[in-house]
N, C-alpha and C positions, 0 to 999 in steps of 0.2 A: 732788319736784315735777317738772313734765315742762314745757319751755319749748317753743314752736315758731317757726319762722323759713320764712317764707313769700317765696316768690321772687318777686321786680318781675321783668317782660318787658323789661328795661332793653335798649335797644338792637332789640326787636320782637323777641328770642327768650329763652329759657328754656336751662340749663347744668345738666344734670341734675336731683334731684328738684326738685320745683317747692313741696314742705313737708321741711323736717329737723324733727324734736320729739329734743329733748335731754333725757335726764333727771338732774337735777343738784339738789345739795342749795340751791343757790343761783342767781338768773340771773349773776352774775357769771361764776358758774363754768361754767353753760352759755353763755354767750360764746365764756370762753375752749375749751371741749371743741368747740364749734362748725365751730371751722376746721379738725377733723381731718375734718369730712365736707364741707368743701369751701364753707364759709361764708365771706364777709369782708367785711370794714366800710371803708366810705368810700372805694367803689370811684368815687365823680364825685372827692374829692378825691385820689385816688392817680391817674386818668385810665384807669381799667379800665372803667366805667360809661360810657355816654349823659349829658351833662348836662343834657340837655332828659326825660333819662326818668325822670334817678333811678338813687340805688345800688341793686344788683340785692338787696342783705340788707340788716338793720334791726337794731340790735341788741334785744333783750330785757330787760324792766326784773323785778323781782320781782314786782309789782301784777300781770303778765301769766302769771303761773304756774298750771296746771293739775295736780290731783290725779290726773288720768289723762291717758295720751296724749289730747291733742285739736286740732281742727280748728276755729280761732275757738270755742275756748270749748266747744264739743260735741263729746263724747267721740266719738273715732272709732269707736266701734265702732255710734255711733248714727250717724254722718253717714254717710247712703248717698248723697249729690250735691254735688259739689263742681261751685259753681253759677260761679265765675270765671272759668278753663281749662277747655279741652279735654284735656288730660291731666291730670287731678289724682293726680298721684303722692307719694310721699317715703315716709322711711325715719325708722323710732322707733329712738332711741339708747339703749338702757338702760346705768344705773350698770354693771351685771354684764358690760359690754362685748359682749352681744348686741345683735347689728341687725336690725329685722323691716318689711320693705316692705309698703306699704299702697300702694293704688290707690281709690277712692273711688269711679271708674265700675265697679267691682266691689264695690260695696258694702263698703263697709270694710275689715279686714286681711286681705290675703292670702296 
């Protein structure tokens, strides 16, 4: 299953890609694989975040897991607009320890 983790503008800016997609047999375990690309949790209560904006990550529950990389639910290779930002970037994590950059305002994977 592939999990994604979508970046809050916490504090009015963005900290590299602005999508990680993890692909993990569990979301547990894409949690935990999360924070090698630079994810983390409960960044208002550790005082890394904005508390008026929000942690900048979220974790991921199982119910949120996608059969393919995807982008809310639609496979990135169909979402050509990332309707949120202005940069819609991020990076697909596969099991096999491959990383593959997508840009969205380029129509899908790059």
């Amino acid at each position: 299953m592939f999990y994604s983790y979508h970046q809050n503008n916490t504090g009015g800016s963005f900290v590299g890609p602005q999508c990680v997609i993890i692909e993990a047999e569990t979301a547990k375990e894409a949690n935990i694989l999360s924070s090698k690309a630079g994810v983390y949790f409960d960044g208002v209560l550790n005082g890394i975040d904005c508390s008026c904006c929000g942690d900048r990550w979220y974790r991921t529950y199982d119910y949120t897991g996608d059969n393919v990389p995807s982008f809310c639910h639609v496979p990135i290779s169909e979402a050509t607009t990332y309707y949120q930002w202005t940069e819609p970037t991020g990076i697909i994590y596969y099991l096999d320890g491959t990383k593959e950059p997508f840009d969205l305002n380029k129509e899908g994977l790059t």
